[in-house]
Every structure is written in C-alpha cells, then in structure tokens.
C-alpha positions in Angstrom: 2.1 4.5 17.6 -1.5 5.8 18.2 -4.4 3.2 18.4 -7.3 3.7 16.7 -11.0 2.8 16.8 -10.4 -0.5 14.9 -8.5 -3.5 15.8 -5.6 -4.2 14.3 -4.9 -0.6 13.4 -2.4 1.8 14.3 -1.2 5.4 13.6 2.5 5.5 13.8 4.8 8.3 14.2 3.9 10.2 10.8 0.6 9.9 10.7 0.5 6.9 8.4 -2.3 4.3 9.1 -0.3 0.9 9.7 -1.4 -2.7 10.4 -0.4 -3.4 13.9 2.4 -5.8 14.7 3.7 -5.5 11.6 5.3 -3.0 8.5 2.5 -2.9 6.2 0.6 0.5 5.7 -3.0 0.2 5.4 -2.5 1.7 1.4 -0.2 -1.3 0.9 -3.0 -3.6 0.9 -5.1 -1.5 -0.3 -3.1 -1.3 -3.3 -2.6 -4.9 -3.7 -6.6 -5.1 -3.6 -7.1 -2.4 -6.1 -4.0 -3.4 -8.4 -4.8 -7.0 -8.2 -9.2 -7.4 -7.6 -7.8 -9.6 -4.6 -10.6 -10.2 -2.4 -9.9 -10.6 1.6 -9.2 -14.2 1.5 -7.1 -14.2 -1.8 -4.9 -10.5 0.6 -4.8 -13.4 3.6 -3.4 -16.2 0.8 -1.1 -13.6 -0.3 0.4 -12.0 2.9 0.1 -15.0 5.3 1.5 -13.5 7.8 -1.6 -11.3 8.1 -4.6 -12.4 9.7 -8.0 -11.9 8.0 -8.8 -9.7 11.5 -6.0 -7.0 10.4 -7.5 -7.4 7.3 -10.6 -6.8 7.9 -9.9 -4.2 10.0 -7.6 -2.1 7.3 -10.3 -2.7 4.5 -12.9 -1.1 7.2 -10.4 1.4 8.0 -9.6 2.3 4.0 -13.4 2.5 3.0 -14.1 4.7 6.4 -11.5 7.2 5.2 -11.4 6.6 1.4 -10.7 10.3 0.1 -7.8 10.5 2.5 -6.7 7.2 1.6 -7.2 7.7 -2.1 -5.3 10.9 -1.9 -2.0 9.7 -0.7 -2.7 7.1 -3.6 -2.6 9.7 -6.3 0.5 12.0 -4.3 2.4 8.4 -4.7 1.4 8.1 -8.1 2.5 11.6 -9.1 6.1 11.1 -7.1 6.5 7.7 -8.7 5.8 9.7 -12.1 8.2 12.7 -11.5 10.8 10.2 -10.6 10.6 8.5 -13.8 11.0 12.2 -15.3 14.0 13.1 -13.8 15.7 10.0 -13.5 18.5 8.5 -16.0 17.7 5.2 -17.3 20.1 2.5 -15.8 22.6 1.9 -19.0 21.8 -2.2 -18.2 18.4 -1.1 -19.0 19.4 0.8 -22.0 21.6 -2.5 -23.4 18.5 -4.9 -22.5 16.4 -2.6 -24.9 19.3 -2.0 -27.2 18.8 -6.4 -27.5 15.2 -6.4 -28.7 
C-alpha cells in the first residue's frame, strides 16, 4: 500500500486507488454514486462501515483524477460485456425463462 495526498486513501499493490482500512476501491463507490445519484450522506447510510472522511476523501480523489477513473469504468464495462458474449447461459436461467 502507497499513501496518497488525501486522507483516507491508499494505492495498493496494483495500482488500484482503495479506501484505507478497508476492501472498497475508490470506483466502487464511485459506481454506487453514479449507478444510484447517492449523495455522500445517503454512500455513509449505505456502507456504514465507511466514514463520511473516507468518503469524502474518495469523492475528492475520483473528481481529481476523473478520466483515469472513468477509464477503468468503461474497461470494466467492456469486460463485463465480453463476458456476457462468450459465456453459456446457466440452464437454471434458461428454465426460469422457459416459465414466463
């Protein structure tokens, strides 16, 4: 782990940007604020275990490096996509389909 200029905020071993203390990537919550139009208190309701300092501190960090950020968004996005390409749908799937 690598600290950064903001609190709360840490680099870890593959250059991801991660809230310190904890498992959650800074794109996590940045996700759930974009997916969701949660503001910082509603993040803080959601993921209690969070202080509103960490997230503070990974909104700062998000909007302070928001290409990057926005970047590994759409790389996610495209994997996520690919996968659903290339991937067999689950035959409990297919029978829960095969129902409506």
């Amino acid at each position: 782990m690598v600290a950064t200029a903001y609190p709360h905020i840490v680099i870890d071993d593959e250059g991801i940007p991660c809230i310190a203390g904890t498992t959650m990537k800074v794109v996590e919550l940045v996700l759930d604020q974009i997916a969701y139009g949660w503001s910082a208190e509603e993040l803080h309701f959601q993921h209690p275990y969070l202080s509103l300092g960490q997230i503070y501190s990974a909104l700062a960090y998000y909007w302070d490096h928001k290409t990057e950020i926005d970047q590994d968004i759409a790389r996610r996005q495209a994997r996520v996509a690919a996968l659903r390409q290339t991937t067999p749908v689950a035959p409990f799937i297919e029978r829960l389909k095969s129902q409506t």
